[in-house]
C-alpha positions, -999 to +999 in steps of 0.1 A: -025+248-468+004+269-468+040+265-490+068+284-489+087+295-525+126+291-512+135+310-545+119+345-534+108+337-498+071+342-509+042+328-485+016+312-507-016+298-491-036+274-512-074+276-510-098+248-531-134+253-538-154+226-556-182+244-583-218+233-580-223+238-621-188+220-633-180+198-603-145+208-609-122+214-581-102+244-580-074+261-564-072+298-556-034+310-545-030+335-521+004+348-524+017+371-499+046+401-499+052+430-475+031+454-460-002+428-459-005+428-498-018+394-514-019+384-551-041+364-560-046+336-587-065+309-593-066+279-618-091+243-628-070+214-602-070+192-635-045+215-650-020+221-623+009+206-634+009+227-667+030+260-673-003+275-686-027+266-657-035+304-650-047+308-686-062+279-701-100+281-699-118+255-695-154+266-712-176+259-682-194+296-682-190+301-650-164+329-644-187+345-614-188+314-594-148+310-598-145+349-591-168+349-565-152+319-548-115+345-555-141+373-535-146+356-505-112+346-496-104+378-502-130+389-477-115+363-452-081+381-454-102+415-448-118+401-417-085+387-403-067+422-411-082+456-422-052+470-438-046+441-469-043+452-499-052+426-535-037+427-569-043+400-596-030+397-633-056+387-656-041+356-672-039+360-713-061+339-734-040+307-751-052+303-786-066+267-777-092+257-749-084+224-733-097+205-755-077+217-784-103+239-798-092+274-812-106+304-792-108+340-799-077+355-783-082+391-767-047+394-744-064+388-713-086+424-719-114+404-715-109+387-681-094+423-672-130+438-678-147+412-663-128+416-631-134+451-631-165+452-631-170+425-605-141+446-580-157+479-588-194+471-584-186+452-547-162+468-529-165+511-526-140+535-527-139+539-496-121+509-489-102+501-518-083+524-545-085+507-576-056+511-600-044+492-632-017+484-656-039+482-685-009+473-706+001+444-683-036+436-673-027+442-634-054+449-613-048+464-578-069+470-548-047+490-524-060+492-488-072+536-483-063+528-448-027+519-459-027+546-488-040+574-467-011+568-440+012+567-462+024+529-455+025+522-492+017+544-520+013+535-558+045+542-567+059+520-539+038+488-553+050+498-590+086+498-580+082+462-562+063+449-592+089+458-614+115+445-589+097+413-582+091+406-617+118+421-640+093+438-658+082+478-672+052+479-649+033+511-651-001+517-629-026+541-640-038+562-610 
């Protein structure tokens, strides 16, 4: 399904995946900006009214099946169009679960490493630069095709974050 954001002319395509373990539904959000970048996010369907749907975790253990569900619409973007480019924000831990219970709050640098890990070990660098905002927890795969003509660079995708999102954006090459 597709929706349009009227306040920054945004396309945003809405994916659902249902797990096997949880039998939750959930929704992946594939946002889309210039030159064929996408961001993508993802939250539990039972949560989708709240403010804090990107960050509440829902202590199911199964972040690979969610991530892997994230990986292969990704892939389905790839197929359609060679030159996309990804970034995703990993989502800062609330100090509750949903059930109310206090959790060990790391500032999102432990979703950050987890997605790392999973981008760096299945895609190469051949394909994909890999850059971060360690500060912001922003993780970017920038198309090499793109990069290496020179359509977008790091410092062009730094300068639209920061424009997009009124923020002090820095990525680590």
């Amino acid at each position: 399904m597709r929706s349009k954001d009227n306040n920054s002319l945004r396309i945003i395509d809405l994916w659902t995946f249902k797990s096997t373990k949880s039998n939750k539904r959930y929704i992946i959000e594939v946002e889309g900006f210039e030159n064929e970048f996408f961001g993508i996010k993802f939250y539990w369907k039972g949560v989708e009214k709240s403010k804090d749907r990107y960050t509440i975790l829902t202590n199911d253990y199964e972040p690979r099946t969610i991530i892997r569900s994230c990986i292969e619409v990704m892939l389905e973007y790839y197929r359609k169009n060679s030159l996309v480019s990804f970034g995703f924000v990993a989502a800062k831990d609330l100090e509750k679960d949903i059930r109310g219970k206090k959790v060990d709050v790391h500032n999102g640098s432990r979703r950050f490493r987890f997605y790392q890990r999973m981008m760096v070990n299945l895609f190469g660098p051949e394909t994909f630069y890999q850059a971060a905002d360690t500060t912001n927890i922003i993780y970017l795969m920038i198309n090499m095709k793109q990069l290496s003509s020179g359509n977008i660079s790091i410092k062009y995708i730094e300068n639209k974050l920061n424009q997009t999102y009124q923020g002090d954006y820095t990525i680590n090459e």
